[in-house]
N, C-alpha and C positions, 0 to 999 in steps of 0.2 A: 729618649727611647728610639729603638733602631728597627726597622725590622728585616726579614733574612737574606734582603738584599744588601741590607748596609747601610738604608739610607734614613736618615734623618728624619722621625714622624713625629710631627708638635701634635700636642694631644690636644683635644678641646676641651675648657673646661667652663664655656660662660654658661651661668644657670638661665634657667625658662625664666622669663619676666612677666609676670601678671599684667591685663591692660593696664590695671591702675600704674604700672612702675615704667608699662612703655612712655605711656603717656608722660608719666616722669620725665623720662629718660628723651624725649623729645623734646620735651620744654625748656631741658636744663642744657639744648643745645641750642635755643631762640625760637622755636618755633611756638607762634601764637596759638593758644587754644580755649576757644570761648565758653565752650558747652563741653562740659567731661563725659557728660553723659551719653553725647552724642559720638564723640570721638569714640568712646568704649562700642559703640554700637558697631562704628568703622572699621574698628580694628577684630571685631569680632566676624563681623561680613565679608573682611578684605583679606588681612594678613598684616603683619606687619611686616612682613618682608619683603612681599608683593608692592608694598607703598612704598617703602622704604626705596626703590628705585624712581619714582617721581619724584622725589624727594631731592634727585643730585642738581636740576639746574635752579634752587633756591637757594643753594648752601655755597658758603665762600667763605672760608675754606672748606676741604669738607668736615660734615658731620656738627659746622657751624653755621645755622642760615641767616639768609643775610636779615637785615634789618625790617621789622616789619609784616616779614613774612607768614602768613595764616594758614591751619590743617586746611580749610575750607578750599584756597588755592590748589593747594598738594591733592586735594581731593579731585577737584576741575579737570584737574592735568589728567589724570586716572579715568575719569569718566570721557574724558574728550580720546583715550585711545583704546576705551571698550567701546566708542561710537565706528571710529578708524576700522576698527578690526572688523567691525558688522560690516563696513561699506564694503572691505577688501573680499571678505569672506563670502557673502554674498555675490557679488563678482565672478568669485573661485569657480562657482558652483556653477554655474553656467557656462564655465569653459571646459571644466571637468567633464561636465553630464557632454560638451558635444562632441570632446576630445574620446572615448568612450563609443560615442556614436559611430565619432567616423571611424575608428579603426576597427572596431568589429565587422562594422561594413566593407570596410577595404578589403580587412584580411578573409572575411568570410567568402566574399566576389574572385580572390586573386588565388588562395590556396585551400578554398572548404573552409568546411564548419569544424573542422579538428586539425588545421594545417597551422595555428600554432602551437600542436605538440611536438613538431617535426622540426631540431636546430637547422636543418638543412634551407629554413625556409626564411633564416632567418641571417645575419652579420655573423662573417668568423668571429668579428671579437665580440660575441655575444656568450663567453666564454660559461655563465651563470646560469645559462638556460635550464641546465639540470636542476639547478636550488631553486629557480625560479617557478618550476613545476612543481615541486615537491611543497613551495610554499603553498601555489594556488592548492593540491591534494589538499593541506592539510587545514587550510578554508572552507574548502566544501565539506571535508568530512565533521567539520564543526558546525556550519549551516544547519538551521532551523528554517531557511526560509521557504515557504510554500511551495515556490513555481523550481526548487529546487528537488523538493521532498516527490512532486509530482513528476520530475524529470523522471530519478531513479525509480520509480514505480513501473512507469511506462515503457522506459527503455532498459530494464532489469538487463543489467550483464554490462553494460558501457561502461569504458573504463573514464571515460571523458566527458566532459558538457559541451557541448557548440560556444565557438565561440562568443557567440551574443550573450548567451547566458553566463559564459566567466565571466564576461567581463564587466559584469555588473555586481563582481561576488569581490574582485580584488579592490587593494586602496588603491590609495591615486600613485601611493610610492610604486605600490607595482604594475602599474598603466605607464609612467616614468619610465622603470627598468625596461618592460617590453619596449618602450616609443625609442631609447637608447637601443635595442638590440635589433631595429629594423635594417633592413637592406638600405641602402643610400635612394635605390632608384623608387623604393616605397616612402621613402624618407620624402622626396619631392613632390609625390602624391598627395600624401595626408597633411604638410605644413602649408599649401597651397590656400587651403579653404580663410587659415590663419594669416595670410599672407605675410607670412615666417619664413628668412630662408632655410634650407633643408639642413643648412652648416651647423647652426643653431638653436634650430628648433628644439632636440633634446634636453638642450643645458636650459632654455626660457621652462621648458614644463618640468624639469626637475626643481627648478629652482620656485615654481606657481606650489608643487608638491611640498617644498618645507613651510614655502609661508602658510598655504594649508593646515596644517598639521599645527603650526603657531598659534594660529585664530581658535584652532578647535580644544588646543589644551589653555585657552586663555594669557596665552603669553605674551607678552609688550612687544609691539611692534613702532612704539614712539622709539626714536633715540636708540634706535636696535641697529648693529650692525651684521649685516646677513650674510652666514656663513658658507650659504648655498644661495649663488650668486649666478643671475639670466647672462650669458653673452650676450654685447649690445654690436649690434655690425660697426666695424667700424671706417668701410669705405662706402656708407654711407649718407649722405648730405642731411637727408630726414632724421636723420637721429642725433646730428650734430648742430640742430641750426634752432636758436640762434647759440644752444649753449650745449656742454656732451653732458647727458644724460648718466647721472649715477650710478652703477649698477649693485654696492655695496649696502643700498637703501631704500625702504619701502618707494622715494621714490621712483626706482629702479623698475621693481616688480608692478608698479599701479601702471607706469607708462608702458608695459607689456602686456598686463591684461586692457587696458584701453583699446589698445592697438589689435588685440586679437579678439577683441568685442566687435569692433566695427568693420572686423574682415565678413562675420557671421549672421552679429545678431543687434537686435533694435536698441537691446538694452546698455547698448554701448553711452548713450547722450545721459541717462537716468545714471550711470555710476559717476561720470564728470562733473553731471552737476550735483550730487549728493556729496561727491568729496569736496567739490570747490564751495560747497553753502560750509562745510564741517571746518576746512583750514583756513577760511574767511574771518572765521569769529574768535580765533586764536593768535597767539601773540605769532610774528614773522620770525623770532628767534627761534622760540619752538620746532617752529615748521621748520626750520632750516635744519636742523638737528635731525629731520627724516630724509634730507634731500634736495627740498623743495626750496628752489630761488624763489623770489618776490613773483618774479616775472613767468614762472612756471606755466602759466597758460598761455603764451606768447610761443611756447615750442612747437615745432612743425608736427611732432606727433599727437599736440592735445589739440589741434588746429584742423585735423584732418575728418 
């Protein structure tokens, strides 16, 4: 079948499989399973398709696992990168909420409490500013939220909210978009606190903004390669020593928020140690597969 492009559309046609038949259908490619009852519980909790990706570093070839191998393991792997996710996410959230802080502060001190509706105040190549506003518009005018409901009451007729108040209404995609459409010399300002340079700063919180959005839709960040990827500096020493740091992998973005935890805040030693108790108790293959050398805390940025 074709369609009006011309191009070649393979149809699908495998039918739905009842747990009972996944479960089948697992076993009759080697994988051990003790308890059926329990499996069907798993796959009714989980997904099978959501598992189905823990599933690849057991099997050799694929869709054949290797010898021995148990749901229970396959399960392990799963729960050890819903643990992952809470560490990273958790994290997030505390550079979000300050990232957030400072720039409403900055922009409100530097150009007013309405100075970012104005492109002028803003990068020429901030070409988006218009869709940008129109996204925040059409956030608020969906808002239910109190101290928003009370804004418009008070100030009947404003077309606008202070900036303090957007900017606790936008995602973090669009905290991202603004931090990209800053001035350079406001740019040097705001990544300072981070002790980020101003070159890169954009592309590290664009890139904190996908794994965001990862953790929040439940999405594997084991063995994930990241499509929206932090710039790592790279004339300098700290980031290369003893080995260069990833940037295609969770271990990428963890050694970015580390580093811009302990420009800030206390809670920078509670994430290191929470992650290195988490990849301690896992196989080192595993780990590698997000990034992470043996020797990963031996790097000058987990050292600092």
């Amino acid at each position: 079948m074709r369609n009006l492009a011309g191009f070649l559309i393979m149809q699908y046609k495998k039918p739905p499989l009842t747990y009972e038949k996944q479960i089948e259908l697992l076993q009759s490619r080697g994988l051990i399973i003790r308890d059926k009852a329990e499996a069907i519980l798993l796959l009714n909790q989980t997904n099978y398709y959501r598992l189905s990706a823990y599933c690849i570093p057991f099997q050799q070839p694929k869709d054949q696992f290797k010898r021995d191998t148990t749901l229970q393991e396959v399960h392990d792997l799963y729960l050890f990168d819903r643990k992952l996710r809470r560490i990273i996410f958790d994290a997030l959230q505390t550079v979000e909420i300050s990232l957030r802080a400072h720039v409403s502060y900055y922009l409100a001190h530097k150009y007013g409490a309405f100075g970012y509706v104005y492109p002028s105040n803003f990068s020429s190549y901030f070409v988006y500013h218009d869709q940008w506003m129109e996204d925040l518009q059409s956030v608020i005018d969906r808002s239910r939220e109190e101290f928003v409901e009370h804004y418009k009451t008070k100030y009947f007729g404003n077309l606008h909210l202070p900036i303090w108040i957007a900017i606790e209404l936008i995602s973090f995609g669009a905290l991202s978009r603004l931090i990209r459409g800053l001035k350079q010399q406001d740019l040097k300002v705001l990544c300072s606190p981070f002790d980020v340079l101003a070159a890169i700063f954009p592309s590290c919180v664009h890139s904190l903004s996908y794994v965001r959005n990862i953790c929040a839709h439940h999405g594997r960040l084991w063995n994930r390669e990241l499509a929206v990827r932090p710039r790592i500096p790279k004339k300098t020493n700290r980031w290369h020593t003893p080995f260069e740091i990833p940037n295609n992998r969770i271990m990428g973005v963890s050694s970015v928020i580390y580093h811009m935890l302990t420009g800030f805040n206390s809670s920078a030693s509670s994430f290191k140690t929470d992650l290195q108790e988490l990849l301690n108790n896992q196989d080192p293959a595993y780990i590698k597969r997000m990034g992470f050398p043996e020797n990963w805390l031996e790097h000058r940025i987990w050292n600092s």
